[in-house]
C-alpha positions as CSV (number, residue, x, y, z in Angstrom):
1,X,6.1,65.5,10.1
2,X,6.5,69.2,11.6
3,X,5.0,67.5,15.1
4,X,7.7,65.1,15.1
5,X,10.5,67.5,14.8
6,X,10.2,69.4,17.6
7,X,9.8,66.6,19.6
8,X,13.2,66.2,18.9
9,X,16.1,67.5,21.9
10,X,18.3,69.2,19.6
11,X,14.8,71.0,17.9
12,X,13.9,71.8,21.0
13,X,17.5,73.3,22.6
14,X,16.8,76.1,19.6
15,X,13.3,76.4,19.4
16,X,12.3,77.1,23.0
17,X,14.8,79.7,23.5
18,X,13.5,81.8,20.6
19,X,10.6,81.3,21.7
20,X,11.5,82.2,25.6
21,X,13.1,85.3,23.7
22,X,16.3,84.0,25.5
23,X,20.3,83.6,24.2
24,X,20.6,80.6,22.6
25,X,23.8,80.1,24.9
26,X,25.2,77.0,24.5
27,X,23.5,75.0,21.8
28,X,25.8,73.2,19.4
29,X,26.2,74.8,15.8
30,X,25.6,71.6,14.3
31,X,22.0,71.9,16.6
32,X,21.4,75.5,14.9
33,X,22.2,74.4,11.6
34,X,20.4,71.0,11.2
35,X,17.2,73.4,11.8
36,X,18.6,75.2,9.3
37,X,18.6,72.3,6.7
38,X,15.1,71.8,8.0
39,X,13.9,75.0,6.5
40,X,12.3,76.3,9.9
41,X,14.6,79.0,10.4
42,X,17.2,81.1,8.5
43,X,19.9,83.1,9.0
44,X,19.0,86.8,8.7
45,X,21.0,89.8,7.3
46,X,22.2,91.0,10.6
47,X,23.3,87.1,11.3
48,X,20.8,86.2,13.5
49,X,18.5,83.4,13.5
50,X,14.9,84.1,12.8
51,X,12.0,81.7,11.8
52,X,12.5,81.0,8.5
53,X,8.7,82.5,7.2
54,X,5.7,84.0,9.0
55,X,4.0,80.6,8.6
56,X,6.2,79.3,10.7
57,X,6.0,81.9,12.8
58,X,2.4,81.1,13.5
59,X,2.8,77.5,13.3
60,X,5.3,76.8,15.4
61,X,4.1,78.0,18.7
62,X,0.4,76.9,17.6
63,X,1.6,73.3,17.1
64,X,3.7,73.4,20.7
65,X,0.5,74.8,22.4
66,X,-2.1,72.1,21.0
67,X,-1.3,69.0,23.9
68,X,-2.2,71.8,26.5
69,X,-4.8,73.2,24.2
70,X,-6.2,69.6,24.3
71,X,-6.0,69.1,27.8
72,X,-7.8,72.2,28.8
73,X,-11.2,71.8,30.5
74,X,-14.4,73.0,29.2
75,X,-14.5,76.7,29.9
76,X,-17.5,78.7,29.8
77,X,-17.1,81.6,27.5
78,X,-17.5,84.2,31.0
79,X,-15.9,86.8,29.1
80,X,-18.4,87.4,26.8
81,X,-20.5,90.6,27.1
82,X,-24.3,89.7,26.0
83,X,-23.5,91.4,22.4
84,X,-20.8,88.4,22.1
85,X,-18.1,91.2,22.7
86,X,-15.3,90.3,24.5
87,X,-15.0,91.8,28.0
88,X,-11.4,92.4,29.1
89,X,-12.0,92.9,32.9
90,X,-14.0,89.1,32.8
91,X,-11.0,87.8,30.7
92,X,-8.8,88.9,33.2
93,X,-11.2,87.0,35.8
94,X,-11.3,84.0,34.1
95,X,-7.5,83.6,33.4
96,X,-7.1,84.0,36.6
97,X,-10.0,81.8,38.4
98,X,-8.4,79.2,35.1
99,X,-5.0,79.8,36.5
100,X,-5.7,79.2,40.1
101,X,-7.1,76.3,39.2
102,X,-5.9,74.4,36.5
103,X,-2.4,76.4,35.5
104,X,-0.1,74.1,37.7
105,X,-1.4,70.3,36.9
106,X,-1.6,71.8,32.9
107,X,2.4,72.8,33.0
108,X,3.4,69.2,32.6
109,X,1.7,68.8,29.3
110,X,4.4,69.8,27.2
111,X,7.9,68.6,27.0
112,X,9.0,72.2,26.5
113,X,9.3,72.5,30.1
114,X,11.3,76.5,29.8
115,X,8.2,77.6,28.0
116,X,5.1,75.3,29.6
117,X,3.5,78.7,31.0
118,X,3.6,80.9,27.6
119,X,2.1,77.5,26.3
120,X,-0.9,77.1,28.8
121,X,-1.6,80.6,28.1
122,X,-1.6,80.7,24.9
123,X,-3.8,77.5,24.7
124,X,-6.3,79.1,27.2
125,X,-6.2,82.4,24.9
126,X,-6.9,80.1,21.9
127,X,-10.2,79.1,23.0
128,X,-11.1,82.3,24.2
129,X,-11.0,83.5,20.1
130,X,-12.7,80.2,19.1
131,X,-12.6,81.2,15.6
132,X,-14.3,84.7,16.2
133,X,-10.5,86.0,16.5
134,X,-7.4,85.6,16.1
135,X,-3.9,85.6,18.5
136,X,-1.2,87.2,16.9
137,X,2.8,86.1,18.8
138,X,6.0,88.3,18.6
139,X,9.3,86.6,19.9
140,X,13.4,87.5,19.3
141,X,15.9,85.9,20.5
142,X,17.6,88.0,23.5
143,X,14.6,90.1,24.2
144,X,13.7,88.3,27.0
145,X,9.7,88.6,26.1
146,X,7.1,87.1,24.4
147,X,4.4,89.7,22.9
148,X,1.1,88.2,22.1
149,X,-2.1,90.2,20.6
150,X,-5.7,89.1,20.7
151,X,-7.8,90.7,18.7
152,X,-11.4,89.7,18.8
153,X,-14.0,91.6,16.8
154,X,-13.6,95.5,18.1
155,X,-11.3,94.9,20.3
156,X,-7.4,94.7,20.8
157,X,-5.6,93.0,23.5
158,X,-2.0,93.4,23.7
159,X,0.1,91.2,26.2
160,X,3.8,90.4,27.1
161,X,4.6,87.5,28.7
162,X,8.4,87.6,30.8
163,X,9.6,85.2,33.0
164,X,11.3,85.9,36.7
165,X,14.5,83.2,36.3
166,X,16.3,82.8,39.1
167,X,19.4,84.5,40.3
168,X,17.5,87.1,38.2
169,X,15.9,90.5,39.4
170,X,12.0,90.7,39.2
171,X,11.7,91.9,35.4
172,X,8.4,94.0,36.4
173,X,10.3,97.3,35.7
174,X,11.5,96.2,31.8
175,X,8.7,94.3,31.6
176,X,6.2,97.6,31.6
177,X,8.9,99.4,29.4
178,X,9.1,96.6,26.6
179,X,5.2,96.2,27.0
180,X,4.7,100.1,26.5
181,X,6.5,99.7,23.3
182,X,4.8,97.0,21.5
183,X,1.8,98.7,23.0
184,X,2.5,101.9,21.2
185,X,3.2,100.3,17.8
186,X,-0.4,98.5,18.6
187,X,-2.0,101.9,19.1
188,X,-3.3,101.1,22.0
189,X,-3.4,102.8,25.6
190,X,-3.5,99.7,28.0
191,X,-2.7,96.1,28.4
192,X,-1.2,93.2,30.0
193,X,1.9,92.2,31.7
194,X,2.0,88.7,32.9
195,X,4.9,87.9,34.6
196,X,5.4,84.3,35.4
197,X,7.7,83.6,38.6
198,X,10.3,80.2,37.8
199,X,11.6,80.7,41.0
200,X,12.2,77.7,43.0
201,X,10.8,76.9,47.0
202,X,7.8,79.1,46.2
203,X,4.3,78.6,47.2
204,X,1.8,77.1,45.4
205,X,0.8,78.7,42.3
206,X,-2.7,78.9,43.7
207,X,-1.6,80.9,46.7
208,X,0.5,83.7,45.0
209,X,-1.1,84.7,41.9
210,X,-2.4,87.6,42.1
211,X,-2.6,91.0,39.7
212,X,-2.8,94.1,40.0
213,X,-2.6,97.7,38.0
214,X,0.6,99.7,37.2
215,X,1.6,102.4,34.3
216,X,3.7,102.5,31.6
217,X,6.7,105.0,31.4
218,X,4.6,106.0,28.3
219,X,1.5,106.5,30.9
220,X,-0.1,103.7,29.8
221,X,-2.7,101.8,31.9
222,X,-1.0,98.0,32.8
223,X,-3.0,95.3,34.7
224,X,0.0,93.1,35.8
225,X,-0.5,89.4,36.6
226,X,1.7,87.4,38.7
227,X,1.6,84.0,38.0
């Protein structure tokens, strides 16, 4: 079974970089190819690897996000206006009040421990469509992002996910310009930047998240979570 798999180390050494959007750096070749054999991923023209099909694609990431997905608590659909629209603004409030309060015990749910906050978000964002919508992911290796888009009924939500590594510089400034590019192939003229800080001796999640508004070189409006 697909489950089973990436419960596997040497699954795991290649899938949560590509998903992370990092370099694969160091992973054996015989790690790369046995997923190879598998038939998740494939070698593409250019001689990277990419997930071998857009079912896999979806799959993948879905699969790795279901243990947190199944150890979220009951949320109350806040962001909801009384038309059964989603509201942005109460999203935001709810991800964050969610965060504050759940985000930290929730990270040890997976054993993909590089990408345990893409996966709590991702879980939270997949009860939030609830089968009213859908969440659409974008990942590379070495582009250092993760793009997600929600799209529920009229409205579009685009989002990038980066991560602030240590010995690494905050990523807020190629964070807005990556996000103003996925934005623009969305068509859309705002969205979010969630930037989740892996740093170590920092205080509690609870105390430090925060967000806050910023724009995009392409002038676009950016609500910017720190996490």
């Amino acid at each position: 079974m697909l489950a089973d798999k990436l419960r596997e180390a040497r699954v795991r050494r290649v899938i949560e970089p590509m998903l992370a959007g990092t370099a694969l750096g160091e992973v054996p070749i015989d790690d790369r190819d046995y997923l190879i054999d598998l038939g998740l991923l494939r070698r593409a023209d250019g001689g990277g690897l990419v997930v071998a099909n857009p079912i896999y694609r979806e799959v993948l990431p879905r699969m790795l996000a279901s243990a947190p997905q199944d150890s979220l608590p009951r949320i109350s659909p806040s962001w909801l206006t009384p038309t059964g629209d989603l509201d942005p603004e109460a999203l935001l409030h709810a991800f964050l009040a969610f965060w504050r309060r759940h985000g930290e015990p929730l990270l040890g749910s997976t054993s993909y421990h590089e990408i345990a906050p893409h996966l709590v978000l991702m879980a939270f964002l997949q009860r939030v469509v609830n089968g009213e919508g859908t969440l659409e992911r974008e990942y590379a290796i070495g582009s250092g992002r993760m793009d997600l888009c929600l799209r529920y009924r009229r409205v579009t939500l685009g989002i990038e996910l980066k991560v602030w590594r240590p010995s690494a510089s905050d990523p807020l400034r190629e964070g807005l310009e990556q996000l103003d590019v996925y934005l623009a192939g969305l068509g859309l003229e705002q969205g979010w930047l969630v930037i989740f800080d892996r740093r170590p001796d920092l205080a509690p999640l609870a105390e430090r998240l925060a967000s806050g508004e910023a724009m995009s070189p392409g002038g676009r409006r950016v609500r910017v979570v720190r996490a």
